[in-house]
SEVEXKE-816371 format. One record per residue (C-alpha): x, y, z; residue number from 1. Coordinates in Angstrom, 2 decimals. Layout:
# SEVEXKE-816371
> x,y,z,k
> X,Y,Z,NUM
...
//
This chain:
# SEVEXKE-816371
> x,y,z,k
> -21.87,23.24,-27.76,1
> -20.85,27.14,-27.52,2
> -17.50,28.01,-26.64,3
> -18.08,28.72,-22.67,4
> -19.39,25.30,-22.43,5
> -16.58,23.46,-23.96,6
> -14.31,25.31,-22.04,7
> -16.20,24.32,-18.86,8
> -16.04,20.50,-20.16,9
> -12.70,21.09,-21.04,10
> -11.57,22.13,-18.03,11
> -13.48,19.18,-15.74,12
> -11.74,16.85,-17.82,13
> -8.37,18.32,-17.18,14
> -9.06,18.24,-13.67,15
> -10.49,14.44,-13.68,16
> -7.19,13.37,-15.25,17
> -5.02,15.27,-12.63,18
> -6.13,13.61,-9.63,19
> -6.26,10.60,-11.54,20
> -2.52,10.83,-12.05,21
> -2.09,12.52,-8.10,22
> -3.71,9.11,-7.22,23
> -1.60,6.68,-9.74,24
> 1.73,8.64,-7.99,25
> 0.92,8.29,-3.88,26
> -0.40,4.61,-4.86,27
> 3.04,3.85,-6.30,28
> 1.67,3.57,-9.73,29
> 3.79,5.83,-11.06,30
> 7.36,4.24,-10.55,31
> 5.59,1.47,-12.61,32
> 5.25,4.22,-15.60,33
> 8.80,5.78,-15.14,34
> 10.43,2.26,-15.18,35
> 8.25,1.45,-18.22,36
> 9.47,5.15,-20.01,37
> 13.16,4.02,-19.08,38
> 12.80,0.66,-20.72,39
> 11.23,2.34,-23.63,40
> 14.17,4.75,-24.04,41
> 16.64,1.97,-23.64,42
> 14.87,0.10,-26.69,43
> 14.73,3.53,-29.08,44
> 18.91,4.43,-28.12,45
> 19.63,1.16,-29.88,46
> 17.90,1.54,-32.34,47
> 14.64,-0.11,-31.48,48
> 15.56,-3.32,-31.07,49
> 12.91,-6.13,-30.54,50
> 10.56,-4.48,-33.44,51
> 13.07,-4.33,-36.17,52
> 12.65,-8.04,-37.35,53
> 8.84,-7.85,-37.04,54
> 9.58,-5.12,-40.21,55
> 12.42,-6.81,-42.11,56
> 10.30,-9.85,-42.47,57
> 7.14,-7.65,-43.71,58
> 9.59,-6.01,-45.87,59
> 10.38,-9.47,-47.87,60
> 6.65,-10.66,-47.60,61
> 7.80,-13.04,-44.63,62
> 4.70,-14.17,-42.88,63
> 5.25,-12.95,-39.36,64
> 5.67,-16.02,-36.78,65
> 2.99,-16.64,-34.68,66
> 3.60,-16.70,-30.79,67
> 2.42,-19.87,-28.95,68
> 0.70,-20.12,-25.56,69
> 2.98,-19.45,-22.65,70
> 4.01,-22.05,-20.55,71
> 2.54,-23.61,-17.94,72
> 3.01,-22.69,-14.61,73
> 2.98,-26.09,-12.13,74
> 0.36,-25.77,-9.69,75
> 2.70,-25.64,-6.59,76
> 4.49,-22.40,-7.99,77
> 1.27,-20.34,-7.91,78
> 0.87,-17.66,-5.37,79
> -2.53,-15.74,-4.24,80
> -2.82,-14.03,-7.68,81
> -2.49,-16.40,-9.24,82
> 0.57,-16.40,-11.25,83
> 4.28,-17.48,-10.73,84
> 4.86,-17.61,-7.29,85
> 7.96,-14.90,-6.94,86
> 11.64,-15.82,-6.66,87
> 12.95,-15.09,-3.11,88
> 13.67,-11.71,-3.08,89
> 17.46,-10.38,-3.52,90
> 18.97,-9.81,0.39,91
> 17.92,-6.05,1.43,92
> 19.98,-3.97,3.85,93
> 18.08,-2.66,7.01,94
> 18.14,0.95,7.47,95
> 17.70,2.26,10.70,96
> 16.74,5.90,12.01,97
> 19.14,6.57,14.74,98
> 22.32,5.12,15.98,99
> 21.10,2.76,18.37,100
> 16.76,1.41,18.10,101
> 14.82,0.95,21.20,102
> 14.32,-2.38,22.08,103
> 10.91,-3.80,19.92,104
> 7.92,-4.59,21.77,105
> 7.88,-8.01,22.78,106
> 7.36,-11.12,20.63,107
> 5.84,-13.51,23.08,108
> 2.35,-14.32,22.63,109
> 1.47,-14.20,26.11,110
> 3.22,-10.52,26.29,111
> 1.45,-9.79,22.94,112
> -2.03,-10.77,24.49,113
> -1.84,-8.68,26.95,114
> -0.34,-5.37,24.88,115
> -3.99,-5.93,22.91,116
> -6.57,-6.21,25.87,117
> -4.52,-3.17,27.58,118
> -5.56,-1.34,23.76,119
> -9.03,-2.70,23.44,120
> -10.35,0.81,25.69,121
> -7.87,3.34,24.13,122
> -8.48,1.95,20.46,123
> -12.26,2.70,21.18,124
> -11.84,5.70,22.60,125
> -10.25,7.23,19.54,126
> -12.73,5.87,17.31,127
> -15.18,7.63,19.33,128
> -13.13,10.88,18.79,129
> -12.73,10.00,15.18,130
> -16.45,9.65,14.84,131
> -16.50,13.09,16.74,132
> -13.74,14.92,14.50,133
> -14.23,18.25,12.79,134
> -11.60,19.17,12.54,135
> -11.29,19.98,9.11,136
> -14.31,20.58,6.43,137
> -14.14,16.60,5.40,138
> -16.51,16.20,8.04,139
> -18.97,17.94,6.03,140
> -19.18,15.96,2.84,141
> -18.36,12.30,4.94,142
> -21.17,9.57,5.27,143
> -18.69,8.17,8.04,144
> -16.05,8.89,9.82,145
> -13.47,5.82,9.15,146
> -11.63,4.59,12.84,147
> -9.32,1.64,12.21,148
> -9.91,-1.56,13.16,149
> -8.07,-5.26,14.00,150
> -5.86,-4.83,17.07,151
> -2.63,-5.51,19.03,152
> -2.24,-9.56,19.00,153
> 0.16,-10.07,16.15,154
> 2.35,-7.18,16.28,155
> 1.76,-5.79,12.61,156
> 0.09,-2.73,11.34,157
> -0.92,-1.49,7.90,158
> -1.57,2.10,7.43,159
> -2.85,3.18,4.52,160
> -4.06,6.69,2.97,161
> -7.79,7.41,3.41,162
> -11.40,5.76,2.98,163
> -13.02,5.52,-0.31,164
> -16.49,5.54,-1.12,165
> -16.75,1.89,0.30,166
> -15.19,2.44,3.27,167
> -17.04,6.13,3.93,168
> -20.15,4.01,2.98,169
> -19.86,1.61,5.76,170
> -17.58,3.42,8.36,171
> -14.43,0.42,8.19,172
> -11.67,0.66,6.37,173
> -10.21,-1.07,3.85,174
> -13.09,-2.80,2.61,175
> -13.74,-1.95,-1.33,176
> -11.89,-4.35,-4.10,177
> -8.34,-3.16,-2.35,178
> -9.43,-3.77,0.88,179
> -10.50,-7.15,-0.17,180
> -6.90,-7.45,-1.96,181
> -5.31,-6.70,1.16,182
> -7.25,-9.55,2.89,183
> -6.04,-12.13,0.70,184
> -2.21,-10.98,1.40,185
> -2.71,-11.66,4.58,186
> -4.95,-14.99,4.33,187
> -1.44,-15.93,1.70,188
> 1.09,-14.56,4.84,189
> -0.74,-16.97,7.06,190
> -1.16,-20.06,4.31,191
> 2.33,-20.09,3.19,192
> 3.54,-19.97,7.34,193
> 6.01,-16.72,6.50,194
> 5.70,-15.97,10.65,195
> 5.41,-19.83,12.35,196
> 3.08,-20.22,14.71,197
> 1.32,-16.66,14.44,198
> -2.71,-16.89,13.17,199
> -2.63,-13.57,10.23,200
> -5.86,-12.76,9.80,201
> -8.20,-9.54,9.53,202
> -8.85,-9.17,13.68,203
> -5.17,-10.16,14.63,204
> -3.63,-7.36,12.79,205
> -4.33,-3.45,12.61,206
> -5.74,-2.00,9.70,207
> -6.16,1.56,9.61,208
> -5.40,5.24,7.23,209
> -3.54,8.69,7.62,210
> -7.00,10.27,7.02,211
> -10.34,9.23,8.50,212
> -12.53,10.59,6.15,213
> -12.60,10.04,2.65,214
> -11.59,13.31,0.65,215
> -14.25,14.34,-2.04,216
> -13.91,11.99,-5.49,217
> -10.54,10.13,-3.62,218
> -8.46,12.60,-3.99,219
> -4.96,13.04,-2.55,220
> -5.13,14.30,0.88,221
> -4.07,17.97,2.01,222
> -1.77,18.85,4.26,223
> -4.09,20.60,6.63,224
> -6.00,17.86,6.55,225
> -3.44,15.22,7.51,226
> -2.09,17.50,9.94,227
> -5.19,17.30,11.39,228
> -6.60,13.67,11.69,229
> -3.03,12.35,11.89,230
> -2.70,12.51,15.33,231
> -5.58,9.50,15.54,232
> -2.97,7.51,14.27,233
> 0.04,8.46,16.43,234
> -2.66,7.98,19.24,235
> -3.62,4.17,18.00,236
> 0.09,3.11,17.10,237
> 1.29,4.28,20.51,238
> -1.88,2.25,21.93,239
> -1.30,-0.63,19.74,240
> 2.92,-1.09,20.35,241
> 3.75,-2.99,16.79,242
> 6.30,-4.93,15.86,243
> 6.10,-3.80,12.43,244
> 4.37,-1.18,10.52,245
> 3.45,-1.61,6.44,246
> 2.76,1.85,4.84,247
> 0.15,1.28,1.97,248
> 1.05,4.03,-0.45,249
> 3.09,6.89,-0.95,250
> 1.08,9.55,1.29,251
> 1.30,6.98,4.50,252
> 5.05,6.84,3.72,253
> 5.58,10.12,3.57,254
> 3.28,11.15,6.42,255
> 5.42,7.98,9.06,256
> 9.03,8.52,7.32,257
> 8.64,12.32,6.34,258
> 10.23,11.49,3.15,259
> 9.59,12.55,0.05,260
> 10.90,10.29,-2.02,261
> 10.21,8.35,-4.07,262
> 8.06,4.98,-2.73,263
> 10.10,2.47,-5.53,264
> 13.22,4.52,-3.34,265
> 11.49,4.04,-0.04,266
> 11.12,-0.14,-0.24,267
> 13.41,-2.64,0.49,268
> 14.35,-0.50,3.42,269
> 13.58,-0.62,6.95,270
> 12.96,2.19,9.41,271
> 12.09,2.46,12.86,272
> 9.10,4.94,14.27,273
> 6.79,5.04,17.35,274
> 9.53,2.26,18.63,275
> 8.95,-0.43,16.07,276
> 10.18,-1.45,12.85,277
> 8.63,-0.15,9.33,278
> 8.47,-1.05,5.48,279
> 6.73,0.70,2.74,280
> 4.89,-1.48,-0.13,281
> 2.77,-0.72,-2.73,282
> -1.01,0.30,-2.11,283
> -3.35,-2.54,-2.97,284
> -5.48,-0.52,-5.29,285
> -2.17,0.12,-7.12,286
> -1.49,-3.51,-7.82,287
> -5.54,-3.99,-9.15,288
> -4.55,-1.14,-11.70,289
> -1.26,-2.59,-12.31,290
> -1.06,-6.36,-12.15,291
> 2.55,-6.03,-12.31,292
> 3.21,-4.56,-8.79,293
> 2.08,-8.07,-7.29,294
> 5.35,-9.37,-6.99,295
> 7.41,-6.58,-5.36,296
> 4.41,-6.44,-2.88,297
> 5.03,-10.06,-2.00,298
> 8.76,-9.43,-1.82,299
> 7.73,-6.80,0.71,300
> 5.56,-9.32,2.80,301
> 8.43,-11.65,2.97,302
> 10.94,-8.59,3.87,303
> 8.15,-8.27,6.74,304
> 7.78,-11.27,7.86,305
> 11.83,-11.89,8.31,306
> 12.40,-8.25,9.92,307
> 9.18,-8.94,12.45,308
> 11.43,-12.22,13.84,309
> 14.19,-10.56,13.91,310
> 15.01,-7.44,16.87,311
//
C-alpha cells in the first residue's frame, strides 16, 4: 500500500471512529464511560485496590481463588431484560420551567379520546408534509421520509433523534433492534400496571424523532438540519397535547430543553414544554451497546409513570 493510500485509509478510519463516539455521546453512552474513568481513578489514588491481592498471592505461589456462579435471581425479581428487577428509585425533585405550569392536558379517558380523533387529520397532514420535505439535502440520499406514528390516547410521547437504516428502509420509526427495545419498555410499563387502568402499547402512545430523515451512515444531526425538520415535531406535539414527553437521547434533549448538558445531568428531572410535563432517558440503542443503562432507564419509566398521575 503506497503512502497516499494509507493516508486515505487512515483518514476513513479516523472519521468512522468519530461519529462512532458523536453517536455513543447524544445516545448517553458516554456518561456510562466517564463514570467508568472516575471509578477507575478512584481505584489507582488508593493505590489500586481490588487487584493488589490477586498479585500478593501470585507473588507466594498462592493459587488464585476461583469465583463461583452468581446467585440466583428468584423468578419474581426479573424485569423485561431479564435481570434483577431494579430497586425503587431514590425520590427525585421536579424541576419546573417557569414559576407557575399551565394546567396539563386532561387525564380522563373520555377527554383523552377525544384530544386523539381531533389529531388523527393534523397528524396526517404533517406526515404528508414530511413525506414532501426538502428542506435540507437529506432528502436526497433518504429511501423515506420518517413521519411519526401512535397517537394522542394515552397522553405520552417519546421523541427520539432520527431514522436509521431500518426505519429509512420502511418509512416508520423506531423499528430496528432499538425500536424493538423500546417496544418491550412499553409492553413491561403496561405488564407491571405502573399507570392503572391505561392500555401502553405501540398505537396508544406517540413515537416519533427530531429529524425525519436518516442522516448519511447515522450520524449526529446538524443544526441546519434540525432547524429545519424540527418544526414537524412542534407541529405534532401541539396536535397531539401530552401529558408527558420522554426524550430518547441527548440530541432530542437538547433540541426540547435547549440544554446542553449533560443527559446523566438532564435525568431525574422534570421540565415542562409545549404545556406538558418532560423527562429525558437514555436512547434504547444506548442500552443494547451498554447493558448497564437498563436500570436507570427503568428508573426513568417509573419517574414517568408517577409524574404522568400527578398535575
Amino acid at each position: 500500500m503506497d503512502g497516499e493510500n494509507l493516508r486515505r485509509e487512515l483518514a476513513d478510519i479516523t472519521k468512522s471512529l468519530r461519529r462512532a463516539l458523536e453517536r455513543e455521546l447524544h445516545a448517553g453512552g458516554g456518561d456510562l464511560i466517564a463514570t467508568a474513568a472516575k471509578q477507575r481513578h478512584k481505584m489507582a489514588a488508593r493505590g489500586g485496590a481490588g487487584t493488589a491481592p490477586a498479585a500478593g498471592a501470585a507473588a507466594r505461589g498462592d493459587r488464585p481463588a476461583v469465583p463461583g456462579p452468581p446467585p440466583a435471581v428468584p423468578a419474581e425479581e426479573m424485569d423485561l431484560f431479564g435481570e434483577e428487577a431494579p430497586k425503587k428509585p431514590a425520590k427525585m425533585t421536579p424541576v419546573t420551567a417557569g414559576d407557575v405550569p399551565a394546567p396539563l392536558p386532561p387525564l380522563d379517558q373520555a377527554a383523552r379520546a377525544a384530544i386523539a380523533r381531533a389529531a388523527e387529520p393534523v397528524l396526517a397532514k404533517i406526515a404528508e408534509d414530511v413525506r414532501a420535505c426538502r428542506s435540507c439535502a437529506l432528502w436526497e440520499t433518504r429511501n423515506q421520509a420518517v413521519p411519526g406514528v401512535g397517537s394522542a390516547l394515552a397522553g405520552i410521547a417519546f421523541v427520539g433523534e432520527a431514522p436509521g437504516a431500518e426505519e429509512d428502509r420502511l418509512g416508520e420509526p423506531f423499528v430496528g433492534r432499538g425500536g424493538q427495545l423500546l417496544d418491550r419498555i412499553i409492553k413491561a410499563m403496561d405488564d407491571a400496571q405502573l399507570i392503572p387502568g391505561l392500555k401502553l402499547d405501540r398505537s396508544a402512545v406517540f413515537i416519533g424523532n427530531v429529524l425525519h430523515c436518516r442522516p448519511p451512515e447515522n450520524r449526529v444531526p446538524l443544526p441546519f438540519e434540525v432547524e429545519q425538520s424540527s418544526p414537524h415535531l412542534r407541529r405534532q406535539l401541539e396536535a397531539l397535547r401530552p401529558r408527558i414527553i420522554c426524550c430518547l437521547g441527548k440530541t432530542a434533549a437538547e433540541h426540547l430543553l435547549g440544554s446542553k448538558a449533560s443527559l446523566a445531568s438532564m435525568r431525574g428531572r422534570v421540565y415542562r414544554v409545549y404545556g406538558a410535563k418532560l423527562i429525558v432517558t437514555y436512547h434504547p440503542a444506548a442500552v443494547l451497546r451498554n447493558p448497564e443503562l437498563k436500570r436507570p432507564v427503568w428508573e426513568d419509566m417509573q419517574l414517568l409513570a408517577r409524574e404522568y398521575r400527578t398535575e
